[in-house]
CHARMM-style PDB file with segment names, atoms N, HN, CA, C and O in Angstrom:
ATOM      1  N   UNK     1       0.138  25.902 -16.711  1.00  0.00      PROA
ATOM      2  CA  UNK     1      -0.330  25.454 -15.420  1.00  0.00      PROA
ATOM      3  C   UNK     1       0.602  25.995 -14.336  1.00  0.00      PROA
ATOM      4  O   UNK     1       1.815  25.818 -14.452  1.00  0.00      PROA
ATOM      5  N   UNK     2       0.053  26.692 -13.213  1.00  0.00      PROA
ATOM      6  HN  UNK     2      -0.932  26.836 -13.119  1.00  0.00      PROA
ATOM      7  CA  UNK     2       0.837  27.017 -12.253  1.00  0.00      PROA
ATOM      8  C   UNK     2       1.070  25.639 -11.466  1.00  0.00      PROA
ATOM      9  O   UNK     2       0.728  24.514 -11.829  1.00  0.00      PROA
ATOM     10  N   UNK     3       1.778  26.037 -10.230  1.00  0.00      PROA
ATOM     11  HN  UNK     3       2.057  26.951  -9.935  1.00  0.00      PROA
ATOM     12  CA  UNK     3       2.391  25.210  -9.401  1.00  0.00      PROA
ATOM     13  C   UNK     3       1.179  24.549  -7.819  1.00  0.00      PROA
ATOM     14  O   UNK     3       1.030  23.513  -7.170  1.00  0.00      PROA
ATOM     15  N   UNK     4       0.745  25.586  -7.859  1.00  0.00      PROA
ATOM     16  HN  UNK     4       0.865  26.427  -8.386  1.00  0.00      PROA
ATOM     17  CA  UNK     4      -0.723  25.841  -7.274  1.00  0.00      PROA
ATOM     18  C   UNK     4      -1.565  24.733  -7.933  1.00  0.00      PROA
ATOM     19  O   UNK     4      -2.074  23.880  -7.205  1.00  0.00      PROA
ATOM     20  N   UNK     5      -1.709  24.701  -9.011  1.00  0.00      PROA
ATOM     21  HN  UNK     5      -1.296  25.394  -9.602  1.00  0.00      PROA
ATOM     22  CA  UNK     5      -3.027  24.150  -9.494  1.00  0.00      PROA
ATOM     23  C   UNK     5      -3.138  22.719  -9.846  1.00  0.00      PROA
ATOM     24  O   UNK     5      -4.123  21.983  -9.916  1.00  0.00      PROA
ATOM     25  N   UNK     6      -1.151  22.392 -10.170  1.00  0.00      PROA
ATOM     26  HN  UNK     6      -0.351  22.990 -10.114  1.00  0.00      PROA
ATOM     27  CA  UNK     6      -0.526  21.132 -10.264  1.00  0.00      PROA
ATOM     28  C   UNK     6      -0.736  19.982  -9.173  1.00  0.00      PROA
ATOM     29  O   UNK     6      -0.896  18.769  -9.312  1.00  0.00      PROA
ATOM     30  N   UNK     7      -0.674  20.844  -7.969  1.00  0.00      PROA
ATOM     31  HN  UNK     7      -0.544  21.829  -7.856  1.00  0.00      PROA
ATOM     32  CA  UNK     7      -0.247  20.383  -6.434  1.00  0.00      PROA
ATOM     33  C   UNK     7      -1.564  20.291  -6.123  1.00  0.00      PROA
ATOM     34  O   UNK     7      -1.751  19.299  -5.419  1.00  0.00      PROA
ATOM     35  N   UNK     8      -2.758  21.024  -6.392  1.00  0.00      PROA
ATOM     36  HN  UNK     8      -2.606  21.830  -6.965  1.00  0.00      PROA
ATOM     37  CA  UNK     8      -3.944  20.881  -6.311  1.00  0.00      PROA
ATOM     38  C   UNK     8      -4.753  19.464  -7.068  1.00  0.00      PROA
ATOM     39  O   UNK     8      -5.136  18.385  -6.617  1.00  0.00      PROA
ATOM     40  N   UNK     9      -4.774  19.981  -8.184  1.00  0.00      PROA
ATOM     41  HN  UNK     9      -4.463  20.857  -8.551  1.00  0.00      PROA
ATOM     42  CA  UNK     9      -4.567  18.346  -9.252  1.00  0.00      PROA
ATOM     43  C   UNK     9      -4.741  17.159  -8.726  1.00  0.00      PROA
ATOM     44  O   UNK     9      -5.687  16.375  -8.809  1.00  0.00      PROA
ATOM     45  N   UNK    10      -2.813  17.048  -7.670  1.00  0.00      PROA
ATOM     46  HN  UNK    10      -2.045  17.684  -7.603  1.00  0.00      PROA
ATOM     47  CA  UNK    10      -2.362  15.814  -7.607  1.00  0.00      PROA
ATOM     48  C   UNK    10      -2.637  15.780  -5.916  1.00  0.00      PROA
ATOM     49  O   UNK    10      -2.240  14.788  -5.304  1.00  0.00      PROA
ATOM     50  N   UNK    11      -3.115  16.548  -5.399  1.00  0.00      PROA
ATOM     51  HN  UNK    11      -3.437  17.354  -5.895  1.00  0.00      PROA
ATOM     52  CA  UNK    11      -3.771  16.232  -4.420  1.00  0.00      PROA
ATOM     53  C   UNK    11      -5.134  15.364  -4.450  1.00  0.00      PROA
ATOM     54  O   UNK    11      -5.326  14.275  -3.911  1.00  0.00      PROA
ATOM     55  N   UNK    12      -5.687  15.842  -4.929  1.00  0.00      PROA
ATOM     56  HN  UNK    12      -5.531  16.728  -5.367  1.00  0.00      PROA
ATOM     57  CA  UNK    12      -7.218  15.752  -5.177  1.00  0.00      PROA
ATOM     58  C   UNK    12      -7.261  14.008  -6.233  1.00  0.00      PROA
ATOM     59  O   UNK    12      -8.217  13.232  -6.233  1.00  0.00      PROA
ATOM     60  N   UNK    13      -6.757  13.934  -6.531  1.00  0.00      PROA
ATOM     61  HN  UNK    13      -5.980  14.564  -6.530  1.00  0.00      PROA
ATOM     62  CA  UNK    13      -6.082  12.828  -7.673  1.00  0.00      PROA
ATOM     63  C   UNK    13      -5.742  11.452  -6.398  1.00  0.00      PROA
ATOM     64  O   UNK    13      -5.873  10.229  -6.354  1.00  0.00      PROA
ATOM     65  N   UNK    14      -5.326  12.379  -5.635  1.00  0.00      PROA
ATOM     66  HN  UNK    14      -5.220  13.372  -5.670  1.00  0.00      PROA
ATOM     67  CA  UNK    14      -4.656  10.681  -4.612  1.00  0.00      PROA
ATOM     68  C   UNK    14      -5.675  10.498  -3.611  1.00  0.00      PROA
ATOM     69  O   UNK    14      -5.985   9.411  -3.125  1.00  0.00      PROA
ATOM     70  N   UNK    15      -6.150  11.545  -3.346  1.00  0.00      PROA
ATOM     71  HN  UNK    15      -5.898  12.429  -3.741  1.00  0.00      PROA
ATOM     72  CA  UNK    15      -7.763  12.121  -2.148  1.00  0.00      PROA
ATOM     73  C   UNK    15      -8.730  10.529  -3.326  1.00  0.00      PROA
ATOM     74  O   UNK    15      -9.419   9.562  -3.004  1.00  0.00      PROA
ATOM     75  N   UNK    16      -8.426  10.859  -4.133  1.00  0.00      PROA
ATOM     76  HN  UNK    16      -7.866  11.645  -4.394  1.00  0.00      PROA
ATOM     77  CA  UNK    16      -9.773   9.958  -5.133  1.00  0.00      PROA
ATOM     78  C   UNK    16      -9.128   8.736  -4.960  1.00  0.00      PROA
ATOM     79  O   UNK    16      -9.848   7.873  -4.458  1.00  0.00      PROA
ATOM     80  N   UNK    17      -8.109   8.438  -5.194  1.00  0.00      PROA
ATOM     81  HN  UNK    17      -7.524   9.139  -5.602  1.00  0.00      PROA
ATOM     82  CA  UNK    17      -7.710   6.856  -5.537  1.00  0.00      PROA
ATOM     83  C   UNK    17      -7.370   6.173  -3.396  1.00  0.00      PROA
ATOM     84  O   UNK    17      -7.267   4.990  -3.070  1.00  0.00      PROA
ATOM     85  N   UNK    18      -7.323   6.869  -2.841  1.00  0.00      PROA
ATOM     86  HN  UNK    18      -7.406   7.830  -3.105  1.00  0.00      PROA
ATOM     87  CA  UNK    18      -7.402   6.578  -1.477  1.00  0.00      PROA
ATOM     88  C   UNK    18      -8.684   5.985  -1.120  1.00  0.00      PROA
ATOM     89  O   UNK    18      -8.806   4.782  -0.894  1.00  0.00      PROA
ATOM     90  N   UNK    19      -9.941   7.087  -1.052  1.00  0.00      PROA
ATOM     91  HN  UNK    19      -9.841   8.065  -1.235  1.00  0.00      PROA
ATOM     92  CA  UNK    19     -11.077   6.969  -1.316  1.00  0.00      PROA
ATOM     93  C   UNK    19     -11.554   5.898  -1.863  1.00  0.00      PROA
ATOM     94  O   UNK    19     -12.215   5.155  -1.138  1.00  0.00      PROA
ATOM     95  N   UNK    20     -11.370   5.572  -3.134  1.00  0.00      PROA
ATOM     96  HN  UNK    20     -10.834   6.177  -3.723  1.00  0.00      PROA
ATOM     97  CA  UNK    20     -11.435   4.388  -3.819  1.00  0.00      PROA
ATOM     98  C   UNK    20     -10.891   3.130  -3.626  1.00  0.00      PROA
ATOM     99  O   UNK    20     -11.546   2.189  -4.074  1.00  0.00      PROA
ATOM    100  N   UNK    21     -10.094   2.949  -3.198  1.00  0.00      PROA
ATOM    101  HN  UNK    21      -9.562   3.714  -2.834  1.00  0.00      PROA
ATOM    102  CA  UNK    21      -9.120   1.911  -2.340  1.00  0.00      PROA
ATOM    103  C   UNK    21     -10.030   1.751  -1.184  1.00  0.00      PROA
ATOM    104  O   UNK    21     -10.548   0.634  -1.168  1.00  0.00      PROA
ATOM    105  N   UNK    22     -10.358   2.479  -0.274  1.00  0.00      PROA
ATOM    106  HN  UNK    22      -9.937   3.386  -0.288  1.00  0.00      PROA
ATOM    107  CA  UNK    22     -10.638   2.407   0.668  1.00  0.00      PROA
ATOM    108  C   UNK    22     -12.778   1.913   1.005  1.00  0.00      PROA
ATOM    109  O   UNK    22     -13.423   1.460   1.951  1.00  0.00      PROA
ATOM    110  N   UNK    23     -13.034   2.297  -0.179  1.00  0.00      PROA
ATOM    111  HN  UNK    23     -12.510   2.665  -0.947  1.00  0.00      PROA
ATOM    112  CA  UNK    23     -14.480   1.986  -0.599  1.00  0.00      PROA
ATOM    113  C   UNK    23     -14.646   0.162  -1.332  1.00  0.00      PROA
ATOM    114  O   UNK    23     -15.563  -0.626  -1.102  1.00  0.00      PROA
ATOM    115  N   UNK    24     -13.665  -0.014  -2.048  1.00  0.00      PROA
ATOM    116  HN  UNK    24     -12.920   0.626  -2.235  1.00  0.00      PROA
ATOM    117  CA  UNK    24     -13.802  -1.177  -2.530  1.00  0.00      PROA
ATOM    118  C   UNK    24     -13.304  -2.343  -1.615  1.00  0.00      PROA
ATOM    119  O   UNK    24     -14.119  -3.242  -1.406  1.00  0.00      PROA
ATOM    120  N   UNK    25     -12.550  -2.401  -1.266  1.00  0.00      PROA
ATOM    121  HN  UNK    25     -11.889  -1.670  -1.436  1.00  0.00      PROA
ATOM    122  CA  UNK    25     -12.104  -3.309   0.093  1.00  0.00      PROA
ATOM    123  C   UNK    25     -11.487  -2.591   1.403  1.00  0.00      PROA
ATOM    124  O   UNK    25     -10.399  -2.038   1.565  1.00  0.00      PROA
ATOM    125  N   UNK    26     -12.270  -2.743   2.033  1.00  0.00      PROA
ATOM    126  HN  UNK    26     -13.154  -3.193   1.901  1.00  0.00      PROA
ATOM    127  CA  UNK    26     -12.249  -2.264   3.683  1.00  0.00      PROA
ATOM    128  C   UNK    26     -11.110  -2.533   4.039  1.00  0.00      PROA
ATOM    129  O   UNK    26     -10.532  -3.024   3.069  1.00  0.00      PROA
ATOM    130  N   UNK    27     -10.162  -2.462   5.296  1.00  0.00      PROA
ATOM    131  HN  UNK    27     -10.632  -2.063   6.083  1.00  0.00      PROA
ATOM    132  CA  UNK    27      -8.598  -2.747   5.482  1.00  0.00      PROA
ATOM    133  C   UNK    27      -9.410  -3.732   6.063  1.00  0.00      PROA
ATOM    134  O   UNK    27     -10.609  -3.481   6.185  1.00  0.00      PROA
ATOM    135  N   UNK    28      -8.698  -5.456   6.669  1.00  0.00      PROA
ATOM    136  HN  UNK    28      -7.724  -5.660   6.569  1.00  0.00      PROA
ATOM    137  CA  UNK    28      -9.121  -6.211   7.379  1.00  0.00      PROA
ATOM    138  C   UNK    28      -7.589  -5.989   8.542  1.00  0.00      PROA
ATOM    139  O   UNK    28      -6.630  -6.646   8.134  1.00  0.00      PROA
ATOM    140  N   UNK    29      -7.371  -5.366   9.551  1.00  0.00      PROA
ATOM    141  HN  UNK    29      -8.150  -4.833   9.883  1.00  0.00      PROA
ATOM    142  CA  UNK    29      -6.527  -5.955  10.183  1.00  0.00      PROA
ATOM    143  C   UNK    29      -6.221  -7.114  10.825  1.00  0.00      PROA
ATOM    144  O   UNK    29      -5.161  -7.156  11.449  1.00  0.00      PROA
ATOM    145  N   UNK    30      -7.107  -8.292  10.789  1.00  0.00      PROA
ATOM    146  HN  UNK    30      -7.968  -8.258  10.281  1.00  0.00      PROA
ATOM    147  CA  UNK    30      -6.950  -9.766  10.980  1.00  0.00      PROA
ATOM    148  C   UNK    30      -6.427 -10.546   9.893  1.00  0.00      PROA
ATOM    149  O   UNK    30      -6.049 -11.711  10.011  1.00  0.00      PROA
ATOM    150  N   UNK    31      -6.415  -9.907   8.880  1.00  0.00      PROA
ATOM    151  HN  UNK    31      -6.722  -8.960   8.784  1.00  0.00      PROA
ATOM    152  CA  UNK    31      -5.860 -11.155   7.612  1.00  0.00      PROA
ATOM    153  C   UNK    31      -4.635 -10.215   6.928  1.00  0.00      PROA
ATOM    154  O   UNK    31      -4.097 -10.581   5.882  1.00  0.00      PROA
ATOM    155  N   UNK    32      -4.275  -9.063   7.564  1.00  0.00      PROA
ATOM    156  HN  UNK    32      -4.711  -8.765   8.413  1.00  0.00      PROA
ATOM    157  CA  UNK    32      -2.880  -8.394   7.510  1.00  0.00      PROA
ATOM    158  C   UNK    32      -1.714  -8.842   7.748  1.00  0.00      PROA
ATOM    159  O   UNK    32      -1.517  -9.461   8.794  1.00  0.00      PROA
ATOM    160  N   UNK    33      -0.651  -8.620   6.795  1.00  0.00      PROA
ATOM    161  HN  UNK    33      -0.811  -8.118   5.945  1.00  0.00      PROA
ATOM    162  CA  UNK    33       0.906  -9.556   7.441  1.00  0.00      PROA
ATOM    163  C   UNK    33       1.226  -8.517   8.287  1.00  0.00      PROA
ATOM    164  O   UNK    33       0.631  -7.445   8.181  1.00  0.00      PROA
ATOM    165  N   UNK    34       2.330  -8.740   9.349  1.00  0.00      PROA
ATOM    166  HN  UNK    34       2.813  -9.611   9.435  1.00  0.00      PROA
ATOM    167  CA  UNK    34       2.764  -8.094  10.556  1.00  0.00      PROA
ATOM    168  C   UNK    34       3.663  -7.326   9.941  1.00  0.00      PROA
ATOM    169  O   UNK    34       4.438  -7.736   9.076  1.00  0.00      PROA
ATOM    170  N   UNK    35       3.614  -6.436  10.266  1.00  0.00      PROA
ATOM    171  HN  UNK    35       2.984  -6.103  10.968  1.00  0.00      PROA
ATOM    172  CA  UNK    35       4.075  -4.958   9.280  1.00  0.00      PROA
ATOM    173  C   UNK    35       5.396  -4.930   9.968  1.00  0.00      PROA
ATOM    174  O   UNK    35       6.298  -4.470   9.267  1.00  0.00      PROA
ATOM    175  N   UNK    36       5.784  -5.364  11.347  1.00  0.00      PROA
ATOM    176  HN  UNK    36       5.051  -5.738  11.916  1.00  0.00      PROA
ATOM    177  CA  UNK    36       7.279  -5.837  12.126  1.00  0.00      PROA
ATOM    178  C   UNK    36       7.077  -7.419  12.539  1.00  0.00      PROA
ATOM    179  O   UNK    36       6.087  -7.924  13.070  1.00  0.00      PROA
ATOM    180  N   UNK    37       8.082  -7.936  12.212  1.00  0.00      PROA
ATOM    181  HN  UNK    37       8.886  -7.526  11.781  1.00  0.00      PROA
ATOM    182  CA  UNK    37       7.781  -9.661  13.003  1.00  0.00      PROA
ATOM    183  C   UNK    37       8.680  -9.992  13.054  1.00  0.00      PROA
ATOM    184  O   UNK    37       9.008 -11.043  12.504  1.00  0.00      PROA
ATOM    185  N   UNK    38       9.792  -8.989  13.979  1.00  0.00      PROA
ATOM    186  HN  UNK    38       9.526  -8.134  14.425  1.00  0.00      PROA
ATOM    187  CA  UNK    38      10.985  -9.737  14.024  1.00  0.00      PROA
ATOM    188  C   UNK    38      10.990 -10.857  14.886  1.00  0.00      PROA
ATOM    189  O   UNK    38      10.288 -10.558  15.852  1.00  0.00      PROA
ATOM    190  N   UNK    39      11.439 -11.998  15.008  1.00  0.00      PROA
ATOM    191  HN  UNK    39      12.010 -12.241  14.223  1.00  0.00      PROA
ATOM    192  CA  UNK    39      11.265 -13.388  16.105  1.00  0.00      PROA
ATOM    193  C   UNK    39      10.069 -13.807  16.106  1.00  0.00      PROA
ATOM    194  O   UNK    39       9.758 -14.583  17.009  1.00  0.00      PROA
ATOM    195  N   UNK    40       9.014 -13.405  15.064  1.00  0.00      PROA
ATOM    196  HN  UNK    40       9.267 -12.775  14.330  1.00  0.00      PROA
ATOM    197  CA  UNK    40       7.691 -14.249  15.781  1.00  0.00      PROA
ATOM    198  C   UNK    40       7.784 -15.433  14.713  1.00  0.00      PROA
ATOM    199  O   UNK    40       6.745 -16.093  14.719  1.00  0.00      PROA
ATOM    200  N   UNK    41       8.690 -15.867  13.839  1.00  0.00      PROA
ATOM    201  HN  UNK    41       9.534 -15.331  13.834  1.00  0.00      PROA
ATOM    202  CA  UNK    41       8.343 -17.124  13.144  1.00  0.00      PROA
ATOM    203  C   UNK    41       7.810 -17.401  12.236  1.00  0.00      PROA
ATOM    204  O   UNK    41       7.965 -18.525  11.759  1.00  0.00      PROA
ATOM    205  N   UNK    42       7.072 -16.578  11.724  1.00  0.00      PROA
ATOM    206  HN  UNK    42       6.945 -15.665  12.112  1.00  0.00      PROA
ATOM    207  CA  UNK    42       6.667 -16.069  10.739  1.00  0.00      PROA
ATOM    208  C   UNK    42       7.450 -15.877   9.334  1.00  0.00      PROA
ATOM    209  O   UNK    42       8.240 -14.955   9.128  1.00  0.00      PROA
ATOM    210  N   UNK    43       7.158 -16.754   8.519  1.00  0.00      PROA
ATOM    211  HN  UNK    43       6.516 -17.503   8.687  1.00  0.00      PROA
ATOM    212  CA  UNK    43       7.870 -16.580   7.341  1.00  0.00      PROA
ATOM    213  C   UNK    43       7.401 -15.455   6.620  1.00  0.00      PROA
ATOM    214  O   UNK    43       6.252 -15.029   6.737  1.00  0.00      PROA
ATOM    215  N   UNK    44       8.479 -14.837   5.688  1.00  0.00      PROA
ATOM    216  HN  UNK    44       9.412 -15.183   5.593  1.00  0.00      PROA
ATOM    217  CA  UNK    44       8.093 -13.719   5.216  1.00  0.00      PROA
ATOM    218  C   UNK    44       6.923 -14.371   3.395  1.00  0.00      PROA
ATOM    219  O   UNK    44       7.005 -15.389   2.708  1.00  0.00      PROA
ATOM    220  N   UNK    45       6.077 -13.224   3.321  1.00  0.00      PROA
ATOM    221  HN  UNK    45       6.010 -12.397   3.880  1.00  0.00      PROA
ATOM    222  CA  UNK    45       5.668 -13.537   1.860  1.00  0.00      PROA
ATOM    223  C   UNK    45       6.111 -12.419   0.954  1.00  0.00      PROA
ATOM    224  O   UNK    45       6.976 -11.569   1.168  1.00  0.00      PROA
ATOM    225  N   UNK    46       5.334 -12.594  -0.115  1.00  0.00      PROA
ATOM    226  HN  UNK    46       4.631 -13.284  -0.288  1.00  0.00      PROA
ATOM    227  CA  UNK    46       5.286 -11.862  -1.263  1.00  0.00      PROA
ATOM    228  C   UNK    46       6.672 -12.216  -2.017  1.00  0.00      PROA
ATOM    229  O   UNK    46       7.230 -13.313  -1.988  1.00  0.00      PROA
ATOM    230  N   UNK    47       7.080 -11.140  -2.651  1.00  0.00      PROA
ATOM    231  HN  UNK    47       6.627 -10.249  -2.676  1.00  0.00      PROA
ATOM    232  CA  UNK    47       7.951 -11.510  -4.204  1.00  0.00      PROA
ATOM    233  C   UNK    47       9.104 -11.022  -3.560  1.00  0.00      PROA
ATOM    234  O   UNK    47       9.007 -10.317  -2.556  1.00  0.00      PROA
ATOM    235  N   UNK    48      10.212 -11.344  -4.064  1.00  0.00      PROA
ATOM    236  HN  UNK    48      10.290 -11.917  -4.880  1.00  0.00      PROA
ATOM    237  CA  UNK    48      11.718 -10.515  -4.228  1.00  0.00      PROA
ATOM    238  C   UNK    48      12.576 -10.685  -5.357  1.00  0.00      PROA
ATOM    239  O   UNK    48      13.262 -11.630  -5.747  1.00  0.00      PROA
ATOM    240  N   UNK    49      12.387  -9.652  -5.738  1.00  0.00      PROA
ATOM    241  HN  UNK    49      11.831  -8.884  -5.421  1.00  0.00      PROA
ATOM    242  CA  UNK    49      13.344  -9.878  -7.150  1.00  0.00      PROA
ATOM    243  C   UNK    49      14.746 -10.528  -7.141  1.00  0.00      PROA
ATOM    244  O   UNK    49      15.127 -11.261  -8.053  1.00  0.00      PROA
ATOM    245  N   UNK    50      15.378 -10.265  -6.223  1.00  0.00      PROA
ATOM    246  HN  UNK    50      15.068  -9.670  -5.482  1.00  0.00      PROA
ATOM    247  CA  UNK    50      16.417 -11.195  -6.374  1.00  0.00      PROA
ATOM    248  C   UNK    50      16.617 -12.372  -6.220  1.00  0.00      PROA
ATOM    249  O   UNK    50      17.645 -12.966  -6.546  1.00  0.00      PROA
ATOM    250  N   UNK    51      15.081 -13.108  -5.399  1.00  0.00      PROA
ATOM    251  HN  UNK    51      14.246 -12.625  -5.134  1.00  0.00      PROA
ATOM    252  CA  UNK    51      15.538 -14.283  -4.765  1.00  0.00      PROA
ATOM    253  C   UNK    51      15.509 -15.613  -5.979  1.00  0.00      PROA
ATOM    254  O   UNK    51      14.724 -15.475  -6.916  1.00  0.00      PROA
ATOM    255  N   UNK    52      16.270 -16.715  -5.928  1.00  0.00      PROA
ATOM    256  HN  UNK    52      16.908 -16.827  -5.166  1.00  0.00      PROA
ATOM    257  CA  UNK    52      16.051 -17.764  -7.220  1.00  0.00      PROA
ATOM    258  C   UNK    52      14.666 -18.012  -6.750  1.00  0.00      PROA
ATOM    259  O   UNK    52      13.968 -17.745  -5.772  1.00  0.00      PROA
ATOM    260  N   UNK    53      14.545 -18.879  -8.302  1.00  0.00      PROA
ATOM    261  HN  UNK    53      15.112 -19.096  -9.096  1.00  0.00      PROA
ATOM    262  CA  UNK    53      13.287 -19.605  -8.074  1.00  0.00      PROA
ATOM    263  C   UNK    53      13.734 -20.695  -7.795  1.00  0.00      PROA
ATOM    264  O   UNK    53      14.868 -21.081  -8.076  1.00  0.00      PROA
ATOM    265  N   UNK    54      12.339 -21.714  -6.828  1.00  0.00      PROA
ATOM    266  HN  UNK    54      11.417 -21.399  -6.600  1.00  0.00      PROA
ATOM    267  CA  UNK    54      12.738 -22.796  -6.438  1.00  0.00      PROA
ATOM    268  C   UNK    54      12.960 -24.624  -7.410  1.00  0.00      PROA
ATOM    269  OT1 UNK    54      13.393 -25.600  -6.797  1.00  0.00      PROA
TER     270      UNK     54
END
């Protein structure tokens, strides 16, 4: 396999799973967390590996 055809591949490969992402659930920007929120009060979600459990 050239380098060409690799890069082609894995283009076309993420072109599909974008696509697909993007076909099965629409983005909602109303039910999005604030991608910056510094000071708005807002507790943060999701996981962190380091943090204890409660």
């Amino acid at each position: 396999m050239t380098r060409r055809f690799t890069a082609t591949l894995m283009g076309l490969g993420l072109a599909a799973l974008l696509a697909f992402d993007l076909t099965t659930t629409p983005p909602n920007p109303y039910k999005a967390p604030a991608a910056v929120a510094f000071g708005s009060g807002q507790a943060s979600a999701g996981g962190f590996c380091g943090a204890l459990p409660n």
